[in-house]
RODO-2510 file (C-alpha; in nm, 4 decimals, decimal comma):
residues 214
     n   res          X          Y          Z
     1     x     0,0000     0,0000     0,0000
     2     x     0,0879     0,3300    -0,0806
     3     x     0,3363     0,5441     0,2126
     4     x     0,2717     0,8085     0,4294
     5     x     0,4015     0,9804     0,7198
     6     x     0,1267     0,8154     0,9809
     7     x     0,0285     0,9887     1,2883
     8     x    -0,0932     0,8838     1,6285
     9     x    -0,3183     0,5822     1,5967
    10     x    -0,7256     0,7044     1,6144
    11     x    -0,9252     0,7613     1,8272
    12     x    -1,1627     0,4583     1,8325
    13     x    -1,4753     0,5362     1,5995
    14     x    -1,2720     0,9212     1,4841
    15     x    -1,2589     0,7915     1,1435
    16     x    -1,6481     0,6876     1,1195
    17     x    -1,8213     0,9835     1,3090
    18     x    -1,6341     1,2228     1,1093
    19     x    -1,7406     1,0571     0,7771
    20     x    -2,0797     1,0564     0,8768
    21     x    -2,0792     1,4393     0,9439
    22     x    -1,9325     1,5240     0,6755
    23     x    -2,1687     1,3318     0,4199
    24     x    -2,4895     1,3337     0,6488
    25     x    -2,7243     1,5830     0,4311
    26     x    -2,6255     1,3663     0,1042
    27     x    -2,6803     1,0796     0,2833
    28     x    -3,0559     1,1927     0,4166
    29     x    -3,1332     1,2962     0,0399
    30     x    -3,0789     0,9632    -0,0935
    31     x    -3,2912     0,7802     0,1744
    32     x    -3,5663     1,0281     0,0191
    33     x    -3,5793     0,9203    -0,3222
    34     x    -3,9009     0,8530    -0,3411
    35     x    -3,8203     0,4861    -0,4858
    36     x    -3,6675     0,3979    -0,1523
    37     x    -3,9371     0,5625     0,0170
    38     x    -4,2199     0,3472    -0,1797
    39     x    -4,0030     0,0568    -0,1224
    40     x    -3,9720     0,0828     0,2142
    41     x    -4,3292     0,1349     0,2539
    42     x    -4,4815    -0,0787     0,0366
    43     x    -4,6052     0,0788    -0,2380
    44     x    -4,3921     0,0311    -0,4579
    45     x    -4,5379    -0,1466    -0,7633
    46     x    -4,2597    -0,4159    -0,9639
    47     x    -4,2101    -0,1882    -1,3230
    48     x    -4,1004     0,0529    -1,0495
    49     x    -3,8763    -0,1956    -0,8716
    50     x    -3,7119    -0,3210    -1,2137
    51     x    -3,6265     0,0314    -1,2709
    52     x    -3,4514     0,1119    -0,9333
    53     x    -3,2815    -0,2413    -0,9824
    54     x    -3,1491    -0,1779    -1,3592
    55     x    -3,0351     0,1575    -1,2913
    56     x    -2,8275    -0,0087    -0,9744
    57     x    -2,6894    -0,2245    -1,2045
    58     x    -2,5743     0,0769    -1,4481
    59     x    -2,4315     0,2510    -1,1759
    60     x    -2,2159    -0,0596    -1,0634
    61     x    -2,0929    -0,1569    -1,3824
    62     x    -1,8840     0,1622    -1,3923
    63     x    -1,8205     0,1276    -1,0088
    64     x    -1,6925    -0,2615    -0,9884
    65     x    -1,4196    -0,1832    -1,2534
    66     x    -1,2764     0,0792    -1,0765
    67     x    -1,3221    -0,0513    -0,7053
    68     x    -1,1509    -0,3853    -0,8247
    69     x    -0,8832    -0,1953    -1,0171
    70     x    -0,7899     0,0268    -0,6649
    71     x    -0,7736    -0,2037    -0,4908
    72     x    -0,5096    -0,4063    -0,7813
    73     x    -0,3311    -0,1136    -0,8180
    74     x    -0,3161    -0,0168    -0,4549
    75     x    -0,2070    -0,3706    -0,3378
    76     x    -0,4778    -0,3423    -0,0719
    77     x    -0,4462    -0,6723     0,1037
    78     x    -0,7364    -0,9278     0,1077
    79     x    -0,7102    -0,9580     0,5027
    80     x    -0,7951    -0,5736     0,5560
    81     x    -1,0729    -0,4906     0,2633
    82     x    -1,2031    -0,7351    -0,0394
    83     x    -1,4659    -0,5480    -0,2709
    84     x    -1,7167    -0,7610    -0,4040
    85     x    -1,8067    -0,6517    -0,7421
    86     x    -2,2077    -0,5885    -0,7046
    87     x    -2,3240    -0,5133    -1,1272
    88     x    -2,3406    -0,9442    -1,1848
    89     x    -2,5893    -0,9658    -0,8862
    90     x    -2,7792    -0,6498    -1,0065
    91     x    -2,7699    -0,8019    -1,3332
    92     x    -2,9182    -1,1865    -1,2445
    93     x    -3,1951    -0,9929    -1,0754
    94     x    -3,3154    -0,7587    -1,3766
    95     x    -3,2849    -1,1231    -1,5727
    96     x    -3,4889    -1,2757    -1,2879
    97     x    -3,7393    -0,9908    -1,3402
    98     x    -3,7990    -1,0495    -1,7016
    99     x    -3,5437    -0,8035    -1,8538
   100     x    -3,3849    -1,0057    -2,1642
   101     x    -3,1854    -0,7432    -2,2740
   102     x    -3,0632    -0,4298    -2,0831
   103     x    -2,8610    -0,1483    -2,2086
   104     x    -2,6024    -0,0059    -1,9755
   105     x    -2,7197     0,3378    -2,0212
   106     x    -2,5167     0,6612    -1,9483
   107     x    -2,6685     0,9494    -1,7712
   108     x    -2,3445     1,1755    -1,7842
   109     x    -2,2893     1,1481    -1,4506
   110     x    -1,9183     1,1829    -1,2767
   111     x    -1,8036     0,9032    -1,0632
   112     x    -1,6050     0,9341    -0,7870
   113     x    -1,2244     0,9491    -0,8207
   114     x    -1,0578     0,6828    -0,6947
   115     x    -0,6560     0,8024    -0,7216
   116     x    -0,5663     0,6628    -0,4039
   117     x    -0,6011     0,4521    -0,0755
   118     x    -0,7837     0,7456     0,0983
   119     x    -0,9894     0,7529    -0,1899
   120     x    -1,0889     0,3849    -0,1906
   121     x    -1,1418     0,3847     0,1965
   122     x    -1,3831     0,7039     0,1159
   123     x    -1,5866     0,5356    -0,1418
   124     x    -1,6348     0,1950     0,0280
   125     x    -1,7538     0,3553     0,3184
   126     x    -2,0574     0,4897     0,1165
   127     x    -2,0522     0,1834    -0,0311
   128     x    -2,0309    -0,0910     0,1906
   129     x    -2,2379     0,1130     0,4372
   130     x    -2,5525     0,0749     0,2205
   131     x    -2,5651    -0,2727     0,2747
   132     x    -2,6989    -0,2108     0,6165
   133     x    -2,9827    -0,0635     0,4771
   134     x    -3,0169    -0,2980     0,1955
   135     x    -3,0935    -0,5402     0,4786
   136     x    -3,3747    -0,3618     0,4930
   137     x    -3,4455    -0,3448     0,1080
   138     x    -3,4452    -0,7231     0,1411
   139     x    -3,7800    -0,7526     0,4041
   140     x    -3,9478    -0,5431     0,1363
   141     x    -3,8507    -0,6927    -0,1509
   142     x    -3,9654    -1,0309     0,0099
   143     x    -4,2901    -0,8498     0,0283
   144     x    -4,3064    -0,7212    -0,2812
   145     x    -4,1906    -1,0632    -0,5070
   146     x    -4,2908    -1,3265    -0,2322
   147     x    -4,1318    -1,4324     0,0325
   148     x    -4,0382    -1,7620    -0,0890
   149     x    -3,8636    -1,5722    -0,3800
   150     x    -3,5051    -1,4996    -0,3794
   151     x    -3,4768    -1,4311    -0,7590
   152     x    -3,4875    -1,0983    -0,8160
   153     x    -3,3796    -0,9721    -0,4743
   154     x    -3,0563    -1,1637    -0,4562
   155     x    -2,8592    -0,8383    -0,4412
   156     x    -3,0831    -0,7784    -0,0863
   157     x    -3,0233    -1,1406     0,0252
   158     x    -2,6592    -1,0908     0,0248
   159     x    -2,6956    -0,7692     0,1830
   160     x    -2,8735    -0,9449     0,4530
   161     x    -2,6016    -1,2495     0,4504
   162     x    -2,2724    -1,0852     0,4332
   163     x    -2,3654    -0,7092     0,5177
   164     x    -2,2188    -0,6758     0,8821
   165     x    -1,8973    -0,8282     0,7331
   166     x    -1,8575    -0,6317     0,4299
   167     x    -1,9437    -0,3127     0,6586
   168     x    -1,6661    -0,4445     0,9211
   169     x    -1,4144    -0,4527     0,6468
   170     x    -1,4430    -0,0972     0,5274
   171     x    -1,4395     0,0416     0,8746
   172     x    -1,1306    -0,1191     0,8710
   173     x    -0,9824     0,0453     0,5738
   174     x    -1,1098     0,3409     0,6605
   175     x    -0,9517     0,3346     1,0441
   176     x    -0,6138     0,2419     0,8495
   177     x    -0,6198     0,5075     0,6293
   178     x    -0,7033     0,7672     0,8922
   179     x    -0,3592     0,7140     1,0504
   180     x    -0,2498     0,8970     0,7561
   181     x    -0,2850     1,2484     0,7933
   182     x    -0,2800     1,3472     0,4602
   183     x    -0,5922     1,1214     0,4083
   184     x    -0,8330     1,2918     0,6171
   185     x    -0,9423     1,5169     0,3512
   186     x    -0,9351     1,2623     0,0407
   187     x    -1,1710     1,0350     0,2475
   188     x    -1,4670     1,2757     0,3244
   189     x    -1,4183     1,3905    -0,0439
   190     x    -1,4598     1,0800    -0,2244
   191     x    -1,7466     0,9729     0,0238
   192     x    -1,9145     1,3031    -0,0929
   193     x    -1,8684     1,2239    -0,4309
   194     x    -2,0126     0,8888    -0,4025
   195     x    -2,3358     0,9901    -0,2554
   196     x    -2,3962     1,2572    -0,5122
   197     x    -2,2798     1,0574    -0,8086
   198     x    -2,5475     0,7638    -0,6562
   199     x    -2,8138     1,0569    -0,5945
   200     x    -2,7719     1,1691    -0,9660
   201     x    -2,7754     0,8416    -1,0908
   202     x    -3,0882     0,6834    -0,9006
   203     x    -3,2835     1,0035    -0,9585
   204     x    -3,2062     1,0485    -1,3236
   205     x    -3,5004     1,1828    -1,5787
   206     x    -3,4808     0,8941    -1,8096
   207     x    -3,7515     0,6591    -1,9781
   208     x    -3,7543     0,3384    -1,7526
   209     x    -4,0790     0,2082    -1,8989
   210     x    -4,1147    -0,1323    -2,0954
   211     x    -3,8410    -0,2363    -1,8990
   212     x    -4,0221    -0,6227    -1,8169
   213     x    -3,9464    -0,8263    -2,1120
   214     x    -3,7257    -0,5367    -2,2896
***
């Protein structure tokens, strides 16, 4: 992993709570798009679900390539932080839904910058936080598609399987890179960026119609 003239370690937790701060209004707004919201309370009807799902899948086509490559590049080692690529789950669900074909579809939105360690450690934060919440997504989606239905929600059911682990291994990163001075402005940075590239990207004004058996 890249050097850098490391400091005291943290103060247990430092790291997290100033993340959180620093993102917490971008992090509200994307709870409130209002296909989370209908999600999460059940109205929500499934051409609206296939939509949310495809456009997750866009956004983590773009995403996997460059988390994997960081971490390459980086040398991050497998015993502090492992990214697991998320567009092939995405992808087996909008199959699952009765998408045949689906487009990978640009809205022209930047994605975050990932140029270093810091940068990494700032994205999977954003990242590997929101599978706390799609924990969550997964008792809905159960609703929504049947309980007895793990097709099309397989994305959730990992969430709820391996979410407390994957979460556990970017705090780590994160608490490694904040012995590094220098890093405590790349993190907050690239966590912004995430959450506005993923509220720009989930919100987009684009035709998701047709999309079963498209």
């Amino acid at each position: 992993m890249e050097s850098a003239t490391r400091s005291a370690p943290p103060v247990t937790g430092a790291a997290r709570h100033h993340l959180k701060s620093r993102t917490h209004n971008l992090h509200e707004q994307l709870h409130a798009l209002p296909a989370f919201v209908s999600l999460l309370d059940n109205t929500l009807d499934v051409p609206g679900y296939v939509a949310i799902m495809r456009r997750f899948r866009e956004f983590y086509a773009r995403l996997d390539v460059e988390m994997l490559r960081a971490c390459s590049d980086y040398n991050v080692p497998e015993q502090l932080y492992y990214y697991q690529p998320r567009e092939p789950m995405f992808a087996a669900d909008v199959r699952a839904l009765g998408c045949r074909s689906h487009e990978i579809v640009d809205v022209g939105c930047p994605m975050p910058d990932i140029h270093s360690v810091a940068s990494l450690a700032g994205v999977a934060y954003v990242i590997d936080g929101s599978v706390l919440g799609g924990m969550t997504m997964n008792k809905s989606a159960a609703v929504l598609l049947g309980e007895d239905v793990i097709s099309g929600r397989s994305y959730w059911n990992w969430c709820r399987k391996n979410g407390l682990r994957q979460w556990h291994a970017a705090l780590s990163l994160v608490d490694h890179c904040w012995t590094v001075k220098e890093s405590r402005a790349t993190m907050p940075d690239a966590a912004t960026q995430t959450f506005e590239a993923l509220n720009v990207w989930l919100s987009a004004d684009r035709e998701d119609a047709g999309a079963i058996g498209s």
